[in-house]
C-alpha positions as CSV (number, residue, x, y, z in Angstrom):
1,X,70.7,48.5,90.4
2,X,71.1,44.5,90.0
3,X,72.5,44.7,93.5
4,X,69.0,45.5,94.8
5,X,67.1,42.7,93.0
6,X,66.3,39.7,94.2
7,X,69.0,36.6,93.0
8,X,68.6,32.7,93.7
9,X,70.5,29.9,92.9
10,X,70.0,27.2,90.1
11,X,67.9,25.1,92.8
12,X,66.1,28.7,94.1
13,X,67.3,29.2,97.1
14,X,67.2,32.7,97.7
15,X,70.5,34.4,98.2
16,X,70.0,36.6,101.3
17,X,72.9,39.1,101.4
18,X,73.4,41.3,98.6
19,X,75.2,39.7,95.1
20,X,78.5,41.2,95.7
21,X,78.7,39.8,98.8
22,X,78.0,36.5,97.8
23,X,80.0,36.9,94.5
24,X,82.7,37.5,96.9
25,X,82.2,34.5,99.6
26,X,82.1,31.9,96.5
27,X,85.2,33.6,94.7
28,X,87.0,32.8,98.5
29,X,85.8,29.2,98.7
30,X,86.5,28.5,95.0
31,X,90.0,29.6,95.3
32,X,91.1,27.7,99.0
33,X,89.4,24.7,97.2
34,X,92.0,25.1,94.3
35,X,89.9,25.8,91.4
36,X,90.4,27.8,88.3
37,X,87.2,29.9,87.7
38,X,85.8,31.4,84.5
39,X,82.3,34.0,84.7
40,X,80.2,34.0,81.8
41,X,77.2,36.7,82.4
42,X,74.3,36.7,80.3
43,X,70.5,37.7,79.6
44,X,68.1,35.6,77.5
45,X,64.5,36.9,77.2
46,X,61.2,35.5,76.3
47,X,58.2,37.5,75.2
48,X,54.6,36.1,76.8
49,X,51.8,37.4,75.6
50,X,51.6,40.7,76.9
51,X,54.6,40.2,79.2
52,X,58.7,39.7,78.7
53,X,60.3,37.5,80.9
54,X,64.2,38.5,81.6
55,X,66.6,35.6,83.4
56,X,70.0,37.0,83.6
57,X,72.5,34.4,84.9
58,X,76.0,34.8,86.8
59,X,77.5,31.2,85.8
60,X,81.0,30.1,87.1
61,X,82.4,27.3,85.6
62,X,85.3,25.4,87.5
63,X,88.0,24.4,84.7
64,X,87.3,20.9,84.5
65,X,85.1,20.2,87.4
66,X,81.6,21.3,86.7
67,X,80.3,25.0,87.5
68,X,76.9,26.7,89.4
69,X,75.3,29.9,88.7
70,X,73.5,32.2,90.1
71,X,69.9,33.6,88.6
72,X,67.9,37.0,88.8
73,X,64.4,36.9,86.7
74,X,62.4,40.2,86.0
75,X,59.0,40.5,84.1
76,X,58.6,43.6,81.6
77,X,55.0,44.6,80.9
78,X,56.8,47.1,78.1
79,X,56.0,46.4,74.5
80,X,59.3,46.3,72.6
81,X,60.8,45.4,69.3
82,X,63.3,42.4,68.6
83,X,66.6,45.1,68.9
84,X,65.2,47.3,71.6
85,X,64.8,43.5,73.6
86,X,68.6,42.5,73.0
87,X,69.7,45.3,73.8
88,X,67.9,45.7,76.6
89,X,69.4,42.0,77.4
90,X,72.3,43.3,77.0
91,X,72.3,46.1,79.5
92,X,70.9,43.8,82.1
93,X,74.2,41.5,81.8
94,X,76.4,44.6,82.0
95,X,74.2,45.7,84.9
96,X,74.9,43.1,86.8
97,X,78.8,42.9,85.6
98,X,80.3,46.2,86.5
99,X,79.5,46.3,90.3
100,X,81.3,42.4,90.2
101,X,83.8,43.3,87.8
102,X,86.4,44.7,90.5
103,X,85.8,41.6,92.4
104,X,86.8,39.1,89.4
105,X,90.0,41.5,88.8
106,X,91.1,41.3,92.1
107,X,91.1,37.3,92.3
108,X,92.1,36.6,88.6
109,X,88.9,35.4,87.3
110,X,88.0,36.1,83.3
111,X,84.7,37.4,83.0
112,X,82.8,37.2,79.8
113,X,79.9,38.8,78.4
114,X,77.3,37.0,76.5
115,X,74.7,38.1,74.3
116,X,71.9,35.4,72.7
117,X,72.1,37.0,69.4
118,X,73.0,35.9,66.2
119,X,76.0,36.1,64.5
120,X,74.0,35.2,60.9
121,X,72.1,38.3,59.3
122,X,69.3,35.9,58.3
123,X,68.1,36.2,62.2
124,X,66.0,39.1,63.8
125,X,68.5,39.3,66.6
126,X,71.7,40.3,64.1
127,X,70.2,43.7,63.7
128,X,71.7,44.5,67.4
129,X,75.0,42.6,67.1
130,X,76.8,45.9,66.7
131,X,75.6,48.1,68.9
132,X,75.6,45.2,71.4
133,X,79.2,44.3,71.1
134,X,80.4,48.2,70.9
135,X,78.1,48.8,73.8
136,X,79.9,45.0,75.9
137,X,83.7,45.6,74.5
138,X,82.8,49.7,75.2
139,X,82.4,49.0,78.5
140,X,85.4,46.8,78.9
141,X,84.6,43.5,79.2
142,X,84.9,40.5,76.6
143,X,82.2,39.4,74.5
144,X,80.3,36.4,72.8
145,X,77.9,36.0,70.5
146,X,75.6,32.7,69.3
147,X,77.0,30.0,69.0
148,X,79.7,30.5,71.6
149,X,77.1,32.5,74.7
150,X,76.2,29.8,75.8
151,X,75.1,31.7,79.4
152,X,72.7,32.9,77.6
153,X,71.6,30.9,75.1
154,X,71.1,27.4,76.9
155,X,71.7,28.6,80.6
156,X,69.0,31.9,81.2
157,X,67.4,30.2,78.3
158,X,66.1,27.6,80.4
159,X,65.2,29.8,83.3
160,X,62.6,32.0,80.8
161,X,61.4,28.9,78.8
């Protein structure tokens, strides 16, 4: 489970306790410091060689006061196609999603899903758009696509680049 991996922050620090610990501790402080949060979770990936770097990303944005995130990173030695790799993106965001969800409920936060693929059939990526959003919206939570997922597209994008 996602809880089990190692997570840092956006300047690596390692977070020591487990995510939904911290998850909780930062929904606390965000709230007595009066600020309405958003969470945007998403998975970019980027194939090296013989090797697949995952970043999945857990970013908070304060309504008009900036935002942090938290990062987990994973390396796949598993050959896979371009679908088989969204998806697998995918999975990785809702992974690390459910265990918070409850969390975000209780303390009124929206949560989003995002997914770095392409909304335009012209790119390898659309081929998954379906079965990613039934497999997001089928497990309840809200989702983007490009151009709009961004946590995905620019944020764990930069982490894998």
């Amino acid at each position: 489970m996602e809880q089990q991996q190692k997570w840092r922050r956006l300047d690596g620090t390692p977070v020591k306790r487990n995510i939904e610990d911290e998850i909780r501790s930062a929904l606390v402080r965000e709230k007595e410091a009066g600020h309405e949060l958003k969470v945007c979770i998403g998975t970019d990936s980027q194939v090296k060689g013989a090797e697949t770097a995952f970043a999945t990303v857990i970013v908070f944005i304060r309504k008009g006061k900036g935002g942090f995130m938290y990062i987990n990173t994973e390396i796949s030695r598993k050959k896979m196609s371009v679908k088989e790799r969204m998806l697998k993106e995918v999975a990785r965001s809702i992974d690390a999603a459910y265990p918070l969800s409850r969390l975000f409920t209780l303390y009124g936060v929206d949560l989003e899903i995002h997914a770095d693929i392409n909304t335009n059939p012209g790119f390898k990526s659309n081929h998954a758009l379906k079965e990613a959003m039934g497999y997001i919206q089928g497990m309840g939570f809200s989702f983007r696509a490009k151009p709009e997922a961004f946590a995905s597209s620019s944020c764990a994008n930069k982490v894998v680049q």
